[in-house]
C-alpha positions in Angstrom: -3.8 -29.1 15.2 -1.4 -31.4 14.1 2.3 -31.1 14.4 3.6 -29.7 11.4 0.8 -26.8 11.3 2.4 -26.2 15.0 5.8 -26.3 13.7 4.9 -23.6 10.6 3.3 -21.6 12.7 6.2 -21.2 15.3 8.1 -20.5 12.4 6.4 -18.1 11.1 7.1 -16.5 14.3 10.3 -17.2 15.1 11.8 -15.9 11.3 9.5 -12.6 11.6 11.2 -11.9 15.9 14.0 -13.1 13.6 14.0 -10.6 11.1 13.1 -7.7 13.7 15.9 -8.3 15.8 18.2 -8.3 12.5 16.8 -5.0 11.8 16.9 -3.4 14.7 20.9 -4.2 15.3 21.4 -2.9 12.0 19.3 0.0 12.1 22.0 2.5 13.0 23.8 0.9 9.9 21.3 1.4 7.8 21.0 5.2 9.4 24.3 6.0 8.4 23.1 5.8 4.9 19.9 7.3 5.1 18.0 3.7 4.2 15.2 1.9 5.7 15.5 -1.9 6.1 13.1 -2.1 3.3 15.3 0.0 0.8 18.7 -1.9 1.7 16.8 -5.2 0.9 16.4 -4.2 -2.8 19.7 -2.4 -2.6 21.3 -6.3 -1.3 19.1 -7.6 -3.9 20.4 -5.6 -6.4 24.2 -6.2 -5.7 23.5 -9.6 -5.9 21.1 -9.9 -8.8 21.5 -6.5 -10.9 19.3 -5.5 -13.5 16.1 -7.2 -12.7 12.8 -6.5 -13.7 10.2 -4.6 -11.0 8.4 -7.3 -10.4 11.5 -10.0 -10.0 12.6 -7.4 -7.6 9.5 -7.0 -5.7 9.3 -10.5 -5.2 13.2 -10.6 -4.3 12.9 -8.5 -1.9 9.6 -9.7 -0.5 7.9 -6.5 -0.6 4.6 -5.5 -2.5 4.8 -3.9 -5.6 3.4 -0.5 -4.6 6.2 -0.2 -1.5 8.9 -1.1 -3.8 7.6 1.5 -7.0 7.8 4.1 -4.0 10.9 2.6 -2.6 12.4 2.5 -5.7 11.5 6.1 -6.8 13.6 7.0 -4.0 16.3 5.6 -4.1 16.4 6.4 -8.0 15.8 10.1 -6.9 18.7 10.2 -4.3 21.5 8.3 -7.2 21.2 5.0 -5.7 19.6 3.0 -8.2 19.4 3.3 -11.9 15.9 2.4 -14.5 16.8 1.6 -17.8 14.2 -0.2 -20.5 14.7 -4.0 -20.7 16.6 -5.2 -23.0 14.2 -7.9 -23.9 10.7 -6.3 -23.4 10.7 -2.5 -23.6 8.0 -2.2 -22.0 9.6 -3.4 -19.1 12.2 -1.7 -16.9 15.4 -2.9 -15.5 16.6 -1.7 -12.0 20.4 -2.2 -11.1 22.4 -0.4 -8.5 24.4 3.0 -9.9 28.3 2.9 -9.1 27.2 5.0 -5.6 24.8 2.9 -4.9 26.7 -0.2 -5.1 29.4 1.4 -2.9 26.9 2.0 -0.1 25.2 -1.6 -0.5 29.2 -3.3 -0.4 29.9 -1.0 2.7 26.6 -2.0 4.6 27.5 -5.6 3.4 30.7 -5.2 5.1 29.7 -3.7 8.1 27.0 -6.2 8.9 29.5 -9.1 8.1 32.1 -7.4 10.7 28.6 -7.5 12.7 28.4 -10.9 13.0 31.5 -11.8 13.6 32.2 -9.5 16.7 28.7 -10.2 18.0 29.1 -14.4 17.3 32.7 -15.3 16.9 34.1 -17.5 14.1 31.1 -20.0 15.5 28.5 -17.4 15.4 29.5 -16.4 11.8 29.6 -20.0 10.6 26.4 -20.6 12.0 24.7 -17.7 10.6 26.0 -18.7 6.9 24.7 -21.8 6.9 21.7 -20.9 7.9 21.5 -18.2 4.9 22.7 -20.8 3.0 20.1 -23.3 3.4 17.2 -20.7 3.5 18.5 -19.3 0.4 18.3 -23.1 -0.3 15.2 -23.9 0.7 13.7 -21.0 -0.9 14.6 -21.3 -4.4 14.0 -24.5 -4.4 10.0 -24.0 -3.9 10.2 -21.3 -6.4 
């Protein structure tokens, strides 16, 4: 095995303990509102990027396209997110946030931002945005 197969490999690793961790500290946030980590990741999607398609979503959000259609459904059902037709394709759709929605999604935002900074200090925080930053990077650059 060479080195860089080792390297993606432990990476693969490290981001997924990574993203576990992350989602267990913010589980009681995301409890507050009802949400799984899955539906706040197409809810932080959507602030972000609103109005994309389903399948710009799915892939945003790095789920499959069946867990977001029922993720989605939800979140439509509880006022959350909105479906409209595309304006470009109508026989698309186009899933944005609904003014309660995008509340909740700025107030988890918030709260997870206060997060870091208690748990890591003005370091910690620093240190966490570059590393979103270059990730965020990284990825859309191999898109």
């Amino acid at each position: 095995m060479e080195v860089a197969e080792t390297v993606a490999t432990d990476l693969t690793v490290l981001l997924a303990r990574a993203q576990r961790r992350i989602e267990r500290a913010l589980a009681e946030t995301y409890a507050d509102f009802d949400l799984t980590a899955e539906q706040w990741r197409i809810l932080s999607v959507l602030l972000d990027q609103p109005g994309q398609t389903m399948t710009r979503l799915a892939d945003s959000a790095a789920l499959p396209a069946a867990t977001l259609t029922r993720h989605v459904d939800r979140l439509t059902e509880r006022g959350l997110v909105l479906r409209k037709v595309h304006a470009e394709d109508k026989r698309r759709a186009a899933v944005a946030l609904s003014p309660v929605g995008a509340s909740a999604a700025r107030e988890i935002r918030d709260r997870q931002q206060a997060a870091t900074r208690t748990l890591g200090g003005a370091d910690g925080a620093k240190t966490v945005a570059r590393v979103t930053r270059d990730l965020a990077t990284l990825l859309d650059t191999d898109s």
